[in-house]
C-alpha positions in Angstrom: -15.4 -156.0 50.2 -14.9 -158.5 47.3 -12.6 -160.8 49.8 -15.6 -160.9 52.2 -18.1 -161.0 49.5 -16.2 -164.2 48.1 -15.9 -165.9 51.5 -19.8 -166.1 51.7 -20.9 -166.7 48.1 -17.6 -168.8 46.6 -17.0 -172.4 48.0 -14.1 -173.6 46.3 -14.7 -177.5 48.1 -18.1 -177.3 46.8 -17.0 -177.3 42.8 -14.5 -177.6 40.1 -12.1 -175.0 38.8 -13.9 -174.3 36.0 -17.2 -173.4 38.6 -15.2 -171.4 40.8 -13.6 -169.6 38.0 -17.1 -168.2 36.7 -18.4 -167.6 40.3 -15.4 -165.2 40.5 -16.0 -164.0 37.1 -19.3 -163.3 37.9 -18.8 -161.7 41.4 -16.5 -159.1 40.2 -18.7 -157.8 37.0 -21.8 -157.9 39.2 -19.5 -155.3 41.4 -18.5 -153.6 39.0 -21.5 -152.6 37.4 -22.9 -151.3 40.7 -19.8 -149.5 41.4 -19.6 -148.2 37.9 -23.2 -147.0 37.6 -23.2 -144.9 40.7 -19.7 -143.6 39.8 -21.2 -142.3 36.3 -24.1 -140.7 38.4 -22.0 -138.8 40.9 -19.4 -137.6 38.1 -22.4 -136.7 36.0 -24.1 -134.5 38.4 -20.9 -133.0 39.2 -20.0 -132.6 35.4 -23.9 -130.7 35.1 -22.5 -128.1 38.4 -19.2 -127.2 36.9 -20.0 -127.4 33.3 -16.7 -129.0 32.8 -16.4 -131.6 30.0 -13.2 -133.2 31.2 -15.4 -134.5 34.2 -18.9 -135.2 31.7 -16.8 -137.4 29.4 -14.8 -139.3 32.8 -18.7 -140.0 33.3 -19.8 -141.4 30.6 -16.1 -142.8 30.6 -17.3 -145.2 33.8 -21.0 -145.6 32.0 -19.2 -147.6 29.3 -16.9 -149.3 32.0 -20.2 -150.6 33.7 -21.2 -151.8 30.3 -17.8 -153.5 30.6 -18.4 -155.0 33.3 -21.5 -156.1 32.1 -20.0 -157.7 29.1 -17.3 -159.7 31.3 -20.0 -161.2 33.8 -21.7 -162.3 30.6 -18.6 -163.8 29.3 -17.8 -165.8 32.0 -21.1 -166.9 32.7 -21.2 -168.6 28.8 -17.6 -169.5 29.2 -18.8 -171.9 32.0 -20.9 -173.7 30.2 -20.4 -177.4 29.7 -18.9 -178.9 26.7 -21.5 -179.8 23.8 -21.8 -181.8 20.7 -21.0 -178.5 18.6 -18.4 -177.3 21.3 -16.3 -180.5 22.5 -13.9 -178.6 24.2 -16.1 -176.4 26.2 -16.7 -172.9 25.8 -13.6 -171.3 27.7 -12.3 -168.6 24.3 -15.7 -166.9 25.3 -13.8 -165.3 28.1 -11.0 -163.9 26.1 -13.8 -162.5 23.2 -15.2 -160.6 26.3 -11.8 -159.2 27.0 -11.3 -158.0 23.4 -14.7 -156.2 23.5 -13.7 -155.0 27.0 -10.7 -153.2 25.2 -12.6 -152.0 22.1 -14.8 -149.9 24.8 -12.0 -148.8 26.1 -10.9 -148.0 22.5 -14.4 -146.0 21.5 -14.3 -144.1 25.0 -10.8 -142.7 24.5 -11.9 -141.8 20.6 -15.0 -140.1 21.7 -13.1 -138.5 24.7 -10.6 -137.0 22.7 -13.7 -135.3 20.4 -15.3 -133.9 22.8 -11.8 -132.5 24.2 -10.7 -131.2 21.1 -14.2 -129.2 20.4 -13.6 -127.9 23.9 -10.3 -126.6 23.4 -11.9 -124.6 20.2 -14.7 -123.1 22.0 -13.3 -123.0 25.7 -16.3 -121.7 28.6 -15.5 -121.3 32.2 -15.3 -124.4 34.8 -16.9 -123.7 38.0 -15.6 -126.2 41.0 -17.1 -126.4 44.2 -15.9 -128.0 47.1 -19.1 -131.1 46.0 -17.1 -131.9 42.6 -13.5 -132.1 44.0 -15.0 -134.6 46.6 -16.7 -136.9 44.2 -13.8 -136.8 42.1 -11.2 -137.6 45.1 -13.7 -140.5 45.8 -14.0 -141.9 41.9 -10.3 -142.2 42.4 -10.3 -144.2 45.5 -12.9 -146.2 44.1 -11.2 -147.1 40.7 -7.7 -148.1 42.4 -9.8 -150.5 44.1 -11.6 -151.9 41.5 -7.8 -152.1 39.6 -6.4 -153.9 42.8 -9.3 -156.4 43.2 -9.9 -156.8 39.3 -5.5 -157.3 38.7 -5.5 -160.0 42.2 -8.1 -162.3 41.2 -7.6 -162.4 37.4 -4.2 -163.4 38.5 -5.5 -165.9 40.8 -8.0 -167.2 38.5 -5.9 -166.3 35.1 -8.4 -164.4 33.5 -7.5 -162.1 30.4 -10.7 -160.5 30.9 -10.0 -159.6 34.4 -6.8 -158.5 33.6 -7.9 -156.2 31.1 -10.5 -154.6 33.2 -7.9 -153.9 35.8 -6.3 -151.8 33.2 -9.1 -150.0 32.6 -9.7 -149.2 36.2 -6.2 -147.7 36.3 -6.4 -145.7 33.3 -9.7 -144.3 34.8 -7.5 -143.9 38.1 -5.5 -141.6 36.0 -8.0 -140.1 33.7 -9.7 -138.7 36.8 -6.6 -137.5 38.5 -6.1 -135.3 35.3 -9.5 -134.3 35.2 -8.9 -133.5 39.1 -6.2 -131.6 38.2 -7.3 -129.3 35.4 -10.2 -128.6 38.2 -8.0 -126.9 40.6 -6.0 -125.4 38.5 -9.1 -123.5 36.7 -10.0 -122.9 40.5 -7.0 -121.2 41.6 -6.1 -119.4 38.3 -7.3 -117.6 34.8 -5.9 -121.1 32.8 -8.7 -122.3 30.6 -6.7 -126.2 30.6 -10.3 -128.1 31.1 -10.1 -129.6 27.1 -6.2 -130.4 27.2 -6.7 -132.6 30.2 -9.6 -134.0 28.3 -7.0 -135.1 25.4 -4.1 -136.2 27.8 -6.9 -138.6 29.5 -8.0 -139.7 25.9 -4.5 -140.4 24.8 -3.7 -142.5 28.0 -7.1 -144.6 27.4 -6.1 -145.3 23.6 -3.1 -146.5 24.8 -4.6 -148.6 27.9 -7.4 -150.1 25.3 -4.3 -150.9 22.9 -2.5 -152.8 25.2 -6.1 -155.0 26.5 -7.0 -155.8 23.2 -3.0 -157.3 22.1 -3.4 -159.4 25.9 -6.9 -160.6 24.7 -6.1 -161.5 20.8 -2.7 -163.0 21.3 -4.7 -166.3 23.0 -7.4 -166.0 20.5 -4.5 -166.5 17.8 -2.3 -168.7 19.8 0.6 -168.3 21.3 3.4 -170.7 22.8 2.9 -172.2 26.7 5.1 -170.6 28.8 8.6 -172.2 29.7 7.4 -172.8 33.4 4.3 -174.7 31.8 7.0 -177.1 29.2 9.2 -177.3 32.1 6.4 -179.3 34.5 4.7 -181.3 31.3 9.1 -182.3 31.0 9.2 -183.0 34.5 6.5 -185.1 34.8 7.1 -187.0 31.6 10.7 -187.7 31.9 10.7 -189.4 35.7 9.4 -192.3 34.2 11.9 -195.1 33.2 12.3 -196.5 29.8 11.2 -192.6 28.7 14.2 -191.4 26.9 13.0 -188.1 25.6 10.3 -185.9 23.8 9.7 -184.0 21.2 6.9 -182.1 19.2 5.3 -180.8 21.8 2.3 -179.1 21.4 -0.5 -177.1 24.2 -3.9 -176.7 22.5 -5.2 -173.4 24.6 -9.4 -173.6 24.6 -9.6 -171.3 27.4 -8.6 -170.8 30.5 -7.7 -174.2 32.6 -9.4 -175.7 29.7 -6.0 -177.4 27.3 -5.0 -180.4 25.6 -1.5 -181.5 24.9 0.4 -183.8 22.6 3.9 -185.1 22.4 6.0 -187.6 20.8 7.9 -189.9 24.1 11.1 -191.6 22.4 10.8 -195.1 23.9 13.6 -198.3 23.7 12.7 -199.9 20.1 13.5 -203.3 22.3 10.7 -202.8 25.1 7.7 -204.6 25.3 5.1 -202.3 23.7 2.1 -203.8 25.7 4.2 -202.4 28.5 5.1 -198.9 27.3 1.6 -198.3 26.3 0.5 -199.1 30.0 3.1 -196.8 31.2 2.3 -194.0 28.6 -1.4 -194.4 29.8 -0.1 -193.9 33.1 1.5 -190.8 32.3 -1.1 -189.5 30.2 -3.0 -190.2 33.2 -0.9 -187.9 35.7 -0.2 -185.1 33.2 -4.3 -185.0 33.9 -4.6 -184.9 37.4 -1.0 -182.7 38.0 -1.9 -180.1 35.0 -5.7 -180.5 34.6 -4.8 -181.2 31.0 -6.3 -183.7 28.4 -2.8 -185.8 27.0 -2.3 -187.5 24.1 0.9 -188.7 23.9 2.6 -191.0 20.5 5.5 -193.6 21.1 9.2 -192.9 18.8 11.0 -196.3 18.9 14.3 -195.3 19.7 17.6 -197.6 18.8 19.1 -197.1 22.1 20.8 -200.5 22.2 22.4 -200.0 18.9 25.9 -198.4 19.1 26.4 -197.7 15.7 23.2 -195.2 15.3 23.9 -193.8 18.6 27.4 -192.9 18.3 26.4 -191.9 14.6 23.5 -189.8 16.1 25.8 -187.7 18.7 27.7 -187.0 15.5 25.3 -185.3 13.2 24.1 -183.4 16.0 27.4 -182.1 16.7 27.9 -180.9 13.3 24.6 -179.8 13.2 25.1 -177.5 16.2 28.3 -175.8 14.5 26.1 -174.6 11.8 23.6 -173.0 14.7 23.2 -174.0 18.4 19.4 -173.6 18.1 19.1 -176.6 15.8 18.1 -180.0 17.8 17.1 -183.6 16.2 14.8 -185.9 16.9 13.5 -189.2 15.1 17.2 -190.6 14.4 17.0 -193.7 12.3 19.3 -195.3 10.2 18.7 -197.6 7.3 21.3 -199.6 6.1 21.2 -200.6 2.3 24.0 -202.6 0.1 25.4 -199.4 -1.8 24.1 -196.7 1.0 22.6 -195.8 4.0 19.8 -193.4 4.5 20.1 -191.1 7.9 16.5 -190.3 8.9 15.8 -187.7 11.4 13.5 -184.3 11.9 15.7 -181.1 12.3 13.8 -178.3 14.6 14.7 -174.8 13.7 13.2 -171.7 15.6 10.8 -169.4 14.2 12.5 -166.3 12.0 15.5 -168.3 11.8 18.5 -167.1 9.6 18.2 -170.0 7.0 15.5 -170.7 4.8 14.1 -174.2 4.9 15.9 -175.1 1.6 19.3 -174.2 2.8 19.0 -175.6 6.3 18.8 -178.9 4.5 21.5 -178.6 1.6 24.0 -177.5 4.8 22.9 -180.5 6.9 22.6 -182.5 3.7 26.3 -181.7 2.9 27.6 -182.4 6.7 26.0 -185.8 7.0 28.0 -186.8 3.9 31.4 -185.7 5.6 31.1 -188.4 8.0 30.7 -191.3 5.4 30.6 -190.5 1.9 27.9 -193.2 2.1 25.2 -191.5 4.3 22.9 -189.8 2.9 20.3 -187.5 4.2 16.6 -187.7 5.0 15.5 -184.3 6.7 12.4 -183.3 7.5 13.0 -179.4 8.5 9.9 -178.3 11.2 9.1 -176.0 13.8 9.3 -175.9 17.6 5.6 -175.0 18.7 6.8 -174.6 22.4 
């Protein structure tokens, strides 16, 4: 249904990424709202003939998933808003704020679940099950795989943490009601009174569902790293042009899904023309743009390349560096030569939680440096890798 749907109502030629996104967006919460309203109504009637409340609270359950729904449509629908005077780089973290109040439903539900489970276990009353209620609860399962399958495929497609998150939820319904189902029959076929312990299994499974959305939705809000793949192709693209020697100091800004800057340092030849690098680094900036739909800001490092004393001296302090810890790189290697020393000038990258305070990974480096000459001395600058 949502393939068709899509075919008729999404034209990918006809707009940007950033349009198609929100059409998706929007098509999928519309859905779900529908679907989720008339799922609440059936499980409530059927909840009103058994007087079960494992099957009233998977009711009320799907109400608050239509209000999740709800608050995803509306999310992506303000995420695609254009850029502003007071919002420069769009409005894309919208999306993942409606995927951390997607989870905090999900949260509430399981809480108020597991309430109304634990009162029933206390003051347990007979569950009557027709053949009417085992149907609509056969069918709420069918229904919610679905709305997990189509929810998990296109927030993949479209990389939406929202989307993502309300796949989740459609699974843990998926389950929720198959232990709801369950208790049924069983109170069916025998004397066990089990109607309030499937209520708390269900609310256990959703806190646990609802904790893992809301850790997928917050760790973008924070920031986190790009992945490898992502480093590896902004690499790629940058390295295959000649006179680039390397980079460093990467950094990926996240504003929101397909919405990202990056900024990097490109070590060029100190004895290039600069009006000629700067064309070329325009030029890459350029195709970093139209290859990764990301803004690029790139800064030039002179590098000595055609000086074989800092170059052989280079590959030596990083070789020493490295038998200290193989995680440690260099960057920035500069030496200045002075009549009674010279100054070795370079940034060392450590990784985060490293086994070496700041302090001491300089003293160590500090004291290697000098083994080479008794004359060099040191100028660290001890950072982090933000990639």
């Amino acid at each position: 249904m949502i393939s068709l749907l899509a075919k008729w109502l999404i034209k990918p030629e006809n707009g940007n990424e950033t349009s198609v996104r929100k059409a998706y967006g929007v098509l999928c919460g519309a859905v779900g709202i529908v679907l989720n309203v008339l799922l609440f109504a059936l499980k409530f009637f059927a909840g009103l003939l058994s007087g079960s409340i494992a099957i009233t609270a998977d009711a009320f359950n799907n109400l608050s998933d239509a209000g999740s729904s709800f608050v995803t449509l509306l999310g992506f629908q303000l995420a695609g808003q254009k850029p502003d005077s007071d919002h420069p780089f769009g409005h894309g973290r919208i999306e993942y704020l409606s995927g951390l109040v997607v989870s905090m439903l999900i949260l509430l539900m399981g809480f108020e679940l597991a309430k109304s489970s634990v009162s029933k276990i206390l003051h347990p009353g007979p569950v009557e099950s027709g053949a009417v209620v085992i149907v609509i609860l056969c069918a709420s399962i069918l229904v919610k795989l679905y709305m997990s399958f189509y929810n998990r495929r296109i927030g993949r497609k479209i990389n939406s943490s929202a989307m993502l998150a309300t796949a989740a939820d459609s699974l843990s319904d998926t389950v929720s009601t198959a232990a709801v189902l369950a208790a049924t029959l069983i109170g069916r076929f025998t004397s066990l009174q089990i109607d309030g312990w499937a209520g708390i299994a269900v609310a256990v499974f959703i806190f646990i569902s609802g904790l893992k959305a809301a850790k997928e939705t917050i760790d973008p809000l924070l920031g986190t790293p790009p992945t490898p793949e992502f480093v590896a192709d902004i690499r790629d693209i940058v390295m295959k042009h000649s006179g680039i020697e390397g980079i460093h100091d990467l950094i990926v800004h996240d504003y929101g899904p397909g919405r990202c800057m990056i900024s990097l340092h490109a070590e060029v030849s100190s004895a290039g023309n600069v009006v000629d690098l700067h064309d070329q680094i325009d030029h890459i900036e350029k195709e970093l743009q139209e290859s990764l739909g990301c803004h690029a800001v790139i800064h030039m490092d002179p590098l000595a390349v055609d000086d074989a004393l800092t170059a052989e001296t280079r590959q030596k302090v990083a070789a020493l560096i490295h038998c200290i810890d193989e995680a440690i790189n260099i960057h920035d290697f500069r030496m200045v030569i002075g009549p009674t020393h010279t100054n070795v000038i370079f940034d060392a990258v450590v990784p985060f939680g490293f086994r070496l305070s700041d302090e001491e990974v300089e003293e160590k480096i500090k004291t290697i440096v000098r083994t080479l000459d008794g004359n060099y001395f040191a100028v660290v600058s001890v950072e982090r890798s933000y990639t």
